[in-house]
C-alpha positions in Angstrom: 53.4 -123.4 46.1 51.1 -121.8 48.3 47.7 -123.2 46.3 50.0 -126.8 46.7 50.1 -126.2 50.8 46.5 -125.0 50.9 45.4 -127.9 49.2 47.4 -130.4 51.1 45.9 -128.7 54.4 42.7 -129.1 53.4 42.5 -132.5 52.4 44.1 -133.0 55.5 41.5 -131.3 57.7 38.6 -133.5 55.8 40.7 -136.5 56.3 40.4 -135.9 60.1 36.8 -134.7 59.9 35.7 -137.5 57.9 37.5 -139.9 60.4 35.6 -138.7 63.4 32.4 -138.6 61.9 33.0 -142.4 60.6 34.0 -142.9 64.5 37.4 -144.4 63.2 39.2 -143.9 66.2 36.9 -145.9 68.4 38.1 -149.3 69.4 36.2 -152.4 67.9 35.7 -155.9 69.1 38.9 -158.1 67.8 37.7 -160.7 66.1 41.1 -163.1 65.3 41.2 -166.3 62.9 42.4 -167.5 59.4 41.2 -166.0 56.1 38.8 -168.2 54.3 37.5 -167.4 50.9 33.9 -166.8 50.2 31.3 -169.9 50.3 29.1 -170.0 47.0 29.6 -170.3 43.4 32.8 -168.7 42.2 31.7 -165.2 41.4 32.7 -163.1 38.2 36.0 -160.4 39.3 35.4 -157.2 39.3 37.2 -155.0 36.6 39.0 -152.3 38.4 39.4 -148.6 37.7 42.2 -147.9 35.3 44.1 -145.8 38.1 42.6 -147.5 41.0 41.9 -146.2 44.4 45.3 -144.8 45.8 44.1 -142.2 48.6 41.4 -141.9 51.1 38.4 -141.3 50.4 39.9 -141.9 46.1 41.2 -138.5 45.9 42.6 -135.2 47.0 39.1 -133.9 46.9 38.0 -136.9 49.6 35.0 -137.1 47.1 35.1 -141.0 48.0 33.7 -141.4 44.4 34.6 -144.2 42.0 35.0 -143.3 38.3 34.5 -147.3 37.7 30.7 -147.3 35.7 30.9 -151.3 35.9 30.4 -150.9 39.4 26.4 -150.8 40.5 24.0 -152.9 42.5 23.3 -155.6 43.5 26.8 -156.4 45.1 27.4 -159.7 46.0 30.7 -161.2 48.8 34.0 -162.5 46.1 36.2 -163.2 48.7 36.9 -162.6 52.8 40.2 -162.0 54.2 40.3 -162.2 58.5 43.5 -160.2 60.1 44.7 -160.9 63.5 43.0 -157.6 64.9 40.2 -154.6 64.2 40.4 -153.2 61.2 39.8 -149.4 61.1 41.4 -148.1 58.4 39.6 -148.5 54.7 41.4 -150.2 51.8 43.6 -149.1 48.9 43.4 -150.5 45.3 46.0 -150.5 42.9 47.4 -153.3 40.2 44.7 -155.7 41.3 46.0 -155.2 44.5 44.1 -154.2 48.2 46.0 -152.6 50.6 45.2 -153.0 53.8 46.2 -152.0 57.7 45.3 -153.8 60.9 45.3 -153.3 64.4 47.4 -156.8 64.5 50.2 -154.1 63.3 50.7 -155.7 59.9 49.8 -154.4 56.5 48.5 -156.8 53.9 48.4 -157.0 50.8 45.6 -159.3 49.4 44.6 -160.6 45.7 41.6 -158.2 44.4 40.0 -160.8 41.8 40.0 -163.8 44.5 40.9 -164.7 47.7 44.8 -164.9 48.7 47.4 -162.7 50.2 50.3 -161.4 47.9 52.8 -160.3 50.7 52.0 -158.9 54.6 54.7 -156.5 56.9 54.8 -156.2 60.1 55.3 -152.6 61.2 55.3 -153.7 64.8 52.1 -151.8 66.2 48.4 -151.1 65.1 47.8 -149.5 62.2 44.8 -146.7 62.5 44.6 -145.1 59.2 44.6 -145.5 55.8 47.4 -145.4 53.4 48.4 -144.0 50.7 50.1 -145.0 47.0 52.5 -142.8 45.2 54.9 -143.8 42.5 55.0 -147.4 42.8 55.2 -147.5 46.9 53.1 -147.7 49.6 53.4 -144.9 52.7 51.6 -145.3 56.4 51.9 -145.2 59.3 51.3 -146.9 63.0 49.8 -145.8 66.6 54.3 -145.8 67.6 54.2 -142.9 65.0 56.6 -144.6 62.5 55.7 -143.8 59.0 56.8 -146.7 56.3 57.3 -146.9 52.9 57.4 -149.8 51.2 57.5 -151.3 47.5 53.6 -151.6 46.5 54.8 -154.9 44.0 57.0 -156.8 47.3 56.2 -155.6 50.4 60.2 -154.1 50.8 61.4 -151.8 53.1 62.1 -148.8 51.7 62.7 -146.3 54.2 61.3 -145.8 58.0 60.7 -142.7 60.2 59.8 -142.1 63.7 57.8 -138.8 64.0 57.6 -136.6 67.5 54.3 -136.1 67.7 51.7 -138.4 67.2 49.6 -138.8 63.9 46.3 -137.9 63.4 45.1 -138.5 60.2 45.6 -140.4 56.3 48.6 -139.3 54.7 48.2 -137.4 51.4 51.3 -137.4 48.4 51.9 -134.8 46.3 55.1 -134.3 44.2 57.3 -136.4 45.5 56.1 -135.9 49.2 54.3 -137.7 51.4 52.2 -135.4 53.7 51.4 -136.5 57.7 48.9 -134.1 59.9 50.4 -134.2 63.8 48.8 -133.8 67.4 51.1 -130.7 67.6 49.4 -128.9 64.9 51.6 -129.7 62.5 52.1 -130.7 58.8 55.6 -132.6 58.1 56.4 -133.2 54.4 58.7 -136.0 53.8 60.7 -137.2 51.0 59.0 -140.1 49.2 62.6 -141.1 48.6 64.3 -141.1 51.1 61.8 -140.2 54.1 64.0 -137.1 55.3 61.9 -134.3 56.7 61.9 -131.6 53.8 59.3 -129.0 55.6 56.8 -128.2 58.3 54.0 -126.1 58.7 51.0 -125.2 61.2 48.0 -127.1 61.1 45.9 -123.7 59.3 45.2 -122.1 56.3 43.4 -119.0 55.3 40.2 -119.5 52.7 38.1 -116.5 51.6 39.2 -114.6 54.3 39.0 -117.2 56.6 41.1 -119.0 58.8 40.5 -122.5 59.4 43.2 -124.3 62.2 43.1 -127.6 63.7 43.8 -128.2 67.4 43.9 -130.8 70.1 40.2 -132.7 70.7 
């Protein structure tokens, strides 16, 4: 159980490294309209990887490495989707699905093969980070620190919780949990059923004789 918490804490920590470096927290011009498919001939889809892309950065590892071989250069625009605010957070694949959270506060769900939207929710404030897939749903969270889970296929409601602290990087799932990293140095690991609080633990974990501990800034 301890490797499981180590691991969890260090894809944590890269999460929020990652994020800074990529400057996600910064705010971006908000650019508002309809969506509006591609211009052009109508391109060939692009086959997906068997599994998909269900975490940041693809996997536990944050490798941000695709194991799809079809995909290579030259890359050419299917399809463009416009939400009602910036959009910080980087997308999710899964069942010819992308998953998607905006700064307008709702999450999308959009067509992968060609332009269209399968179902939206409005969690009610911007969305920062990316999400995460696990078992068929769907878990994020906003800048109100309310983590969601909803149905991956429908866009339902599954569960909702308001954390006390805010939250400062991707969630990660694991088991049955769903993982959030906190301003109060904190990991809470909830249930991916039900959403109730099953454990926390501080921000830190010990590598080689070395501790490595995230604070504020």
């Amino acid at each position: 159980m301890r490797r499981v918490w180590r691991s969890i804490i260090i894809s944590l920590i890269i999460s929020a490294f990652v994020l800074l470096a990529l400057g996600c927290g910064e705010e971006k011009k908000e650019v508002r309209g309809k969506t509006a498919p591609a211009a052009g001939s109508k391109p060939s889809p692009v086959r997906a990887a068997e599994k998909g892309w269900l975490t940041f950065m693809g996997d536990l590892r944050r490798t941000g490495r695709s194991p799809d071989k079809s995909i290579h250069p030259p890359l050419r625009l299917l399809w463009r989707f416009t939400t009602g605010g910036p959009v910080t957070a980087s997308p999710l694949v899964w069942n010819e699905t992308v998953y998607i959270g905006s700064f307008d506060g709702r999450f999308y769900a959009l067509k992968a093969k060609e332009w269209g939207e399968r179902w939206s929710f409005d969690s009610g404030a911007p969305i920062r980070y990316c999400a995460v897939i696990h078992d068929g749903r769907v878990f994020f969270s906003n800048v109100e620190n309310e983590v969601f889970a909803l149905d991956a296929r429908t866009g339902e409601l599954i569960w909702r919780r308001k954390l006390d602290n805010w939250i400062k990087s991707p969630p990660v799932a694991y088991g049955g949990k769903v993982y959030f990293g906190v301003f109060n140095r904190k990991i809470y690991a909830l249930d991916a059923e039900t959403g109730r609080i099953r454990d926390r633990i501080s921000f830190k974990t010990t590598i080689g004789g070395v501790i490595y501990i995230c604070s504020e800034g």
